[in-house]
LOVORO-638742 format. One line per field, with one value per residue: z, x, y of N, C-alpha, C in turn. Coordinates in steps of 0.05 Angstrom, whole numbers, padded with zeros to 5 digits. Layout:
BEGIN
nc3: [Z,...]
nc1: [X,...]
nc2: [Y,...]
cac3: [Z,...]
cac1: [X,...]
cac2: [Y,...]
cc3: [Z,...]
cc1: [X,...]
cc2: [Y,...]
//
This chain:
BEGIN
nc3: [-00119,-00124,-00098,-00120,-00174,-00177,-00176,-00219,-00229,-00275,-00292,-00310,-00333,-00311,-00344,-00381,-00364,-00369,-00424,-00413,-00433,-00405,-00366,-00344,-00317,-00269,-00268,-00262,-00239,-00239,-00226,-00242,-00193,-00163,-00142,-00128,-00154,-00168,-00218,-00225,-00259,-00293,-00321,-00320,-00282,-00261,-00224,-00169,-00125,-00078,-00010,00027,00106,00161,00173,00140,00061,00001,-00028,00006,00034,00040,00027,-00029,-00048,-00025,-00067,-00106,-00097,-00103,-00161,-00177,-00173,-00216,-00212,-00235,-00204,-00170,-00133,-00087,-00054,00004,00021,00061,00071,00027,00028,00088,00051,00015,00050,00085,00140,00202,00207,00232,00209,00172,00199,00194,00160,00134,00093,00073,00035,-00010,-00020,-00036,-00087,-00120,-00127,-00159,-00204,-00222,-00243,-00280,-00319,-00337,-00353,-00321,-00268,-00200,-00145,-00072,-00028,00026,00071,00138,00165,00116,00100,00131,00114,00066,00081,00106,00063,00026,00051,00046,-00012,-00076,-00093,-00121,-00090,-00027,00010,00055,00081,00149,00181,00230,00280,00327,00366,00388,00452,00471,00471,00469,00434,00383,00318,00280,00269,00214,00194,00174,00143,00089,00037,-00004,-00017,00037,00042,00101,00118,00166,00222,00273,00323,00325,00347,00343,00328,00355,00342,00384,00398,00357,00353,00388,00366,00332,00273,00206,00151,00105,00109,00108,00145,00131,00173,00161,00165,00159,00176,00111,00065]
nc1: [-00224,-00275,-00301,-00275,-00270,-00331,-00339,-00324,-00267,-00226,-00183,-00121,-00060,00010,00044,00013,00004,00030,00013,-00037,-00086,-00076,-00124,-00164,-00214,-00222,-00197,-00201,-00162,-00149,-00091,-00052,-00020,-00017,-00056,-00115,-00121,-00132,-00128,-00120,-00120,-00078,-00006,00028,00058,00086,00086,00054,00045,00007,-00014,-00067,-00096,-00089,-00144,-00184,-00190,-00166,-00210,-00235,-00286,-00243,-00196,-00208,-00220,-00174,-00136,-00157,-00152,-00091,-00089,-00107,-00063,-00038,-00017,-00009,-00045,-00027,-00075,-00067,-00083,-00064,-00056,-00081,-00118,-00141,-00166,-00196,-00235,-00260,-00282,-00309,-00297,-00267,-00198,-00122,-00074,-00010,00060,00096,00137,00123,00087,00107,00146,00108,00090,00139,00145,00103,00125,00174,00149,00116,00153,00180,00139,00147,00182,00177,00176,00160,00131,00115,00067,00010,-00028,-00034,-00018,-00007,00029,00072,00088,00113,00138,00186,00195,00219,00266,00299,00306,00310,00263,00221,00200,00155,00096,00047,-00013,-00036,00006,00024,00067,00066,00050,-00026,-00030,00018,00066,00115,00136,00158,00165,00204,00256,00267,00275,00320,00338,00315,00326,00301,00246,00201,00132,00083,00013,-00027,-00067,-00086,-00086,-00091,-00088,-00046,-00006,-00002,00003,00020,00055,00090,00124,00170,00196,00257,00266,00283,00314,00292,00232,00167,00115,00051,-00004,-00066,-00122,-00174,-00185,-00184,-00172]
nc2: [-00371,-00345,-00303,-00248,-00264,-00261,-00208,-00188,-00191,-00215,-00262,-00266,-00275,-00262,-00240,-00219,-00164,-00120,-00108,-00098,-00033,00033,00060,00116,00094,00047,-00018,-00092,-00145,-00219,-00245,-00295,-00333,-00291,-00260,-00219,-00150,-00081,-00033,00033,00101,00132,00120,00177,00200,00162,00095,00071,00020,-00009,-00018,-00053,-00044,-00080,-00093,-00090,-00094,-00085,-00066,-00040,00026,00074,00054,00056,00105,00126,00103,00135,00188,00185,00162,00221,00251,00240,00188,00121,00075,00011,-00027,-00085,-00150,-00177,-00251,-00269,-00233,-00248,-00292,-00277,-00251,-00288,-00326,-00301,-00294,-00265,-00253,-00262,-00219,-00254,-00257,-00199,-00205,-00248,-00225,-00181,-00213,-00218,-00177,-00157,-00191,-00174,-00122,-00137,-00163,-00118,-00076,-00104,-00100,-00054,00004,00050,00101,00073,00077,00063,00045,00047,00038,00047,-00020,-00033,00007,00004,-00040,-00024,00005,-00016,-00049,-00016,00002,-00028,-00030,-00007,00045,00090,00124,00135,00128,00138,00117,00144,00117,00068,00073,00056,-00002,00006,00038,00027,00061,00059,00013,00022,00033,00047,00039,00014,00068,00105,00076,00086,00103,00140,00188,00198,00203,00212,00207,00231,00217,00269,00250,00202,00119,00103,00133,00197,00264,00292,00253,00235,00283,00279,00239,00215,00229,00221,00273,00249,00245,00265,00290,00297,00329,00334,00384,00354,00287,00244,00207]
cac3: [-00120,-00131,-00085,-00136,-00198,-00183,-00174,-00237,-00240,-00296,-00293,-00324,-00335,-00301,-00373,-00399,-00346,-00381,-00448,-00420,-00447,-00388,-00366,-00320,-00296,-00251,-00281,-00242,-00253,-00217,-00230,-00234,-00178,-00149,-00143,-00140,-00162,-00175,-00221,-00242,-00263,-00324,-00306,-00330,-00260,-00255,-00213,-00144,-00111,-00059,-00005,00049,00122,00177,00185,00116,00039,-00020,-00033,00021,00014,00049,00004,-00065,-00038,-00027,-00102,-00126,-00096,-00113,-00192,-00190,-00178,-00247,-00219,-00238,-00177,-00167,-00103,-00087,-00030,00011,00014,00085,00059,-00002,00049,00088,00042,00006,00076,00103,00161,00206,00213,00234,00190,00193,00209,00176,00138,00105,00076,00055,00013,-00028,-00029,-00060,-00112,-00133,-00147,-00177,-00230,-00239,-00250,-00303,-00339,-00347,-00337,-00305,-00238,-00187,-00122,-00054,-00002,00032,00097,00155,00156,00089,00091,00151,00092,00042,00081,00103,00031,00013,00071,00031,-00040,-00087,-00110,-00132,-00059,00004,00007,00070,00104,00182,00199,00254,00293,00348,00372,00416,00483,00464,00454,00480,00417,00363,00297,00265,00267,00190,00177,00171,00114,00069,00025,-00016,00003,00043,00053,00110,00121,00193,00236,00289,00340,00311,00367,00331,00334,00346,00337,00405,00410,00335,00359,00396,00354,00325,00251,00181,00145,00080,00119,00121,00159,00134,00192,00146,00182,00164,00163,00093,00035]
cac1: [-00226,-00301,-00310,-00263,-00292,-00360,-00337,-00319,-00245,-00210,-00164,-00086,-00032,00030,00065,-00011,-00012,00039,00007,-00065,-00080,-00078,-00149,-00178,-00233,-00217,-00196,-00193,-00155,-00143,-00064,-00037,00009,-00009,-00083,-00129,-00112,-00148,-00112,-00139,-00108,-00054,00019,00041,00091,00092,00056,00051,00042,-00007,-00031,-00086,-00085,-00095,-00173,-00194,-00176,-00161,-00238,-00254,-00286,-00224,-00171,-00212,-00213,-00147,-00126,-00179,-00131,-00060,-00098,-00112,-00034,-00029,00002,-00022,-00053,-00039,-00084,-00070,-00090,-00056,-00063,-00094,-00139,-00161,-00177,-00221,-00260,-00268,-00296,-00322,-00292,-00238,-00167,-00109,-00053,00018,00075,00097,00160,00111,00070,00129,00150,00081,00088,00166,00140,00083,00130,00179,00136,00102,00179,00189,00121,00138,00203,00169,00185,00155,00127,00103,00055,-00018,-00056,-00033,-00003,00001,00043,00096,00098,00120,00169,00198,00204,00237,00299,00321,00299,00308,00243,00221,00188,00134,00074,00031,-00033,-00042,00030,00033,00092,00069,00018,-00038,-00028,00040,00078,00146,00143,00172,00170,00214,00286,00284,00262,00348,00353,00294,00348,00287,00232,00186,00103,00062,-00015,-00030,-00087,-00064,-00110,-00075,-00077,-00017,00020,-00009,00013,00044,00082,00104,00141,00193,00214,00282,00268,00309,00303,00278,00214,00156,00089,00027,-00029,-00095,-00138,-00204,-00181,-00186,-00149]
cac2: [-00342,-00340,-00278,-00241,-00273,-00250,-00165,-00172,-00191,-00225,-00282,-00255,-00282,-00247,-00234,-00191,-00144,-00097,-00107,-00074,-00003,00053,00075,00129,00071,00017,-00046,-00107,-00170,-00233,-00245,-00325,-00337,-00271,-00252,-00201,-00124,-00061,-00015,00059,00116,00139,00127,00207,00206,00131,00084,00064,-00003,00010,-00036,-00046,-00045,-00100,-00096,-00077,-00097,-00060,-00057,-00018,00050,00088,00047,00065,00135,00136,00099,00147,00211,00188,00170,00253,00264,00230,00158,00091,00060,-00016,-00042,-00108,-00157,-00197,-00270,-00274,-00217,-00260,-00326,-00271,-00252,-00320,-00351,-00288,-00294,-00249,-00277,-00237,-00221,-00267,-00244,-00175,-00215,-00267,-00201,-00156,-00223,-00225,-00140,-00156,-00211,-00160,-00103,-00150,-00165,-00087,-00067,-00124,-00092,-00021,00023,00084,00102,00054,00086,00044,00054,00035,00043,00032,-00037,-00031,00033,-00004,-00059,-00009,00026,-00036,-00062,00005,00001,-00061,-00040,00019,00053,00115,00141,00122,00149,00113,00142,00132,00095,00054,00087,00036,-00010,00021,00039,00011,00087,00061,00002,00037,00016,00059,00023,00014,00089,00118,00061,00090,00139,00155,00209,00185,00225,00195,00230,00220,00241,00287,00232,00175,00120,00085,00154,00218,00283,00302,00229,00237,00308,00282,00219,00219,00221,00223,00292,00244,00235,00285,00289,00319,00332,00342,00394,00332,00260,00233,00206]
cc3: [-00130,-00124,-00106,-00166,-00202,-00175,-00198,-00246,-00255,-00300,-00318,-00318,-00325,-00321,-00388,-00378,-00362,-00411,-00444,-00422,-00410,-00385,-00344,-00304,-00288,-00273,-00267,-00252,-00242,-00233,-00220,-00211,-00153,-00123,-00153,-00139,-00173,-00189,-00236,-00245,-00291,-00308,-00323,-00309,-00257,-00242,-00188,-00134,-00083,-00043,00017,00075,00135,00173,00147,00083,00028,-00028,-00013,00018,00016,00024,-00021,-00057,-00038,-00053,-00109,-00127,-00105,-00143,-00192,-00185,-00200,-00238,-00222,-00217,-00179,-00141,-00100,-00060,-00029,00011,00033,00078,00038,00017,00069,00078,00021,00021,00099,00126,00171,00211,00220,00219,00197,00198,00183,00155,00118,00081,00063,00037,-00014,-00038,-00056,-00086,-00130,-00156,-00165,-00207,-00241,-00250,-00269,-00326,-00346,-00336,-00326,-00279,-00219,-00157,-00109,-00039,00002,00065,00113,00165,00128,00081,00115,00130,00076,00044,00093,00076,00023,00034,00052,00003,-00050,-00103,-00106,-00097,-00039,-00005,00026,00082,00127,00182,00220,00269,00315,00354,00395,00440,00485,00462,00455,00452,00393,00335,00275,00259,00239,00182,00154,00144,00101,00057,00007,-00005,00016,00047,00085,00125,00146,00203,00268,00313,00341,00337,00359,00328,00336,00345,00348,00406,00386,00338,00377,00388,00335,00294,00224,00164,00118,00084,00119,00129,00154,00144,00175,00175,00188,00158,00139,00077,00020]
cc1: [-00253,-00314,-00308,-00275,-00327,-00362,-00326,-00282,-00227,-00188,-00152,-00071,-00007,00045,00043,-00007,00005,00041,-00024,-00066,-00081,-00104,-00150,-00201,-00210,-00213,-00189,-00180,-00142,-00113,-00059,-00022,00002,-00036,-00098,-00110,-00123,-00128,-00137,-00115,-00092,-00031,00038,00068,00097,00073,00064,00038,00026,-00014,-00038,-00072,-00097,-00130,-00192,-00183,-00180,-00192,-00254,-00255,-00260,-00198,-00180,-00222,-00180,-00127,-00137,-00158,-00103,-00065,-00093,-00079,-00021,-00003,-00020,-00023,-00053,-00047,-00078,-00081,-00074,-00062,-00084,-00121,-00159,-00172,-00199,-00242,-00275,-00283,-00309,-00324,-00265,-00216,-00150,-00083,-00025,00031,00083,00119,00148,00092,00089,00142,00133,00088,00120,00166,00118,00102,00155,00162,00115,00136,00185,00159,00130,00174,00207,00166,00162,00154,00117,00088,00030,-00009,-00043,-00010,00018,00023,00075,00102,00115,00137,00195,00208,00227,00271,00311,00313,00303,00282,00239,00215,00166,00115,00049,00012,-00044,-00022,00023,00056,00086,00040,-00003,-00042,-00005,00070,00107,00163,00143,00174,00180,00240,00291,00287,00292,00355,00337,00317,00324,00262,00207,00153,00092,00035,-00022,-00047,-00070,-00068,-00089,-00071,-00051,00005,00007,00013,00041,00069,00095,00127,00174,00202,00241,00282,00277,00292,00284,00244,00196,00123,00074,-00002,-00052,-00111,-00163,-00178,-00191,-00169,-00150]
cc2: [-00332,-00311,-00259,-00239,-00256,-00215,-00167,-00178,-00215,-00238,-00273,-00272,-00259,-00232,-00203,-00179,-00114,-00093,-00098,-00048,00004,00055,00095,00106,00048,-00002,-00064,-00140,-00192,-00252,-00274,-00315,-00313,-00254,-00218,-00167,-00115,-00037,00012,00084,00111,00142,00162,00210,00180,00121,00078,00034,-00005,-00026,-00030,-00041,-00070,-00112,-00099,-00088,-00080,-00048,-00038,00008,00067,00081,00053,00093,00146,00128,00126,00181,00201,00182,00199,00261,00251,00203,00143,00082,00019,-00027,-00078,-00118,-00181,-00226,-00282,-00253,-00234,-00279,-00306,-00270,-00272,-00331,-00333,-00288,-00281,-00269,-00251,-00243,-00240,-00246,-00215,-00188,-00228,-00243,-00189,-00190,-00229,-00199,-00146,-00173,-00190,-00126,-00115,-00147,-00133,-00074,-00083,-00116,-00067,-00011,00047,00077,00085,00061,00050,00056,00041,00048,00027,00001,-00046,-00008,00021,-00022,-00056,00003,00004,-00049,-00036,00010,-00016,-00059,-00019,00025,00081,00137,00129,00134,00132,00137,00128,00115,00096,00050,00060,00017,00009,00018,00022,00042,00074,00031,00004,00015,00034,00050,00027,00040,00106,00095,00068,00114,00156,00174,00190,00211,00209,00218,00222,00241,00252,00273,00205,00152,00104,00106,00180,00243,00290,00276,00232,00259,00297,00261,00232,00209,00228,00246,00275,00246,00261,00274,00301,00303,00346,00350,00363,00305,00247,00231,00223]
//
């Protein structure tokens, strides 16, 4: 984990993570068993579990843009990266993600153990892949709410392969920020899906976190 090591982040133990103080700065810390993680923010509403998307890790500018806004709604931001993510940028080379099951078991070991640090409410979400991860984990899990920006309703130039099946098992609220363009769902194809009142859609006039 040399990549890691040299930005700065701090080999933990799984047991310290819910014995470091709160900060408004970044703190980064490379977690036994688990790896790397960017947390920022004060948990005042709780915290959130946040993760990347396909193309991109938690370090990219868009994902610490987007910690950087759900921090100003007063949650604790934890970024993590996947494991195929960490082997990119270790070997600086692209790969493409496994399968979505082997990821949502790394995402369910991660908030495992943030729910065994703290007993404040316990959001999910991320980017993209990262936000189909999160609402998948939440059909089969109880947490506090969703919160994904740009879901992937389908692949592109794909409209008719739907990836909503689990959405009627999410009982809790779900947000997702979507550009109105979107080629993984835009606006007009999002209008006539068949989806659960928990669910809402906000179309930001500019695209950003």
């Amino acid at each position: 984990m040399s990549y890691y090591a040299n930005l700065g982040f701090g080999v933990t133990p799984p047991g310290a993570l819910g014995e470091r103080p709160a900060s408004p700065a970044v703190q980064r810390f490379l977690v036994e068993g688990g790896g790397p993680v960017s947390v920022s923010g004060i948990p005042e509403l709780g915290r959130i579990l946040l993760a990347h998307g396909a193309g991109a890790g938690h370090l990219s500018e868009f994902m610490r843009q987007f910690a950087a806004m759900l921090a100003s709604e007063r949650l604790q931001v934890w970024a993590i990266a996947f494991p195929y993510m960490q082997q990119m940028s270790e070997e600086a080379k692209r790969r493409p993600p496994p399968p979505v099951k082997k990821t949502l078991e790394h995402f369910a070991a991660w908030y495992d153990l943030l729910a065994s640090c703290s007993g404040s409410p316990l959001w999910v979400g991320g980017k993209s892949m990262g936000g189909r991860v999160a609402s998948l984990f939440a059909s089969q899990h109880r947490c506090a709410g969703v919160i994904a920006a740009g879901y992937p309703f389908h692949p592109p130039k794909k409209p008719d392969s739907l990836r909503t099946d689990h959405f009627p098992d999410i009982s809790m609220p779900m947000l997702i920020r979507q550009g109105e363009r979107d080629p993984f769902g835009s606006r007009d194809e999002v209008a006539h899906y068949a989806l659960p009142d928990s669910l809402h859609i906000h179309w930001p006039n500019r695209w950003r976190p």
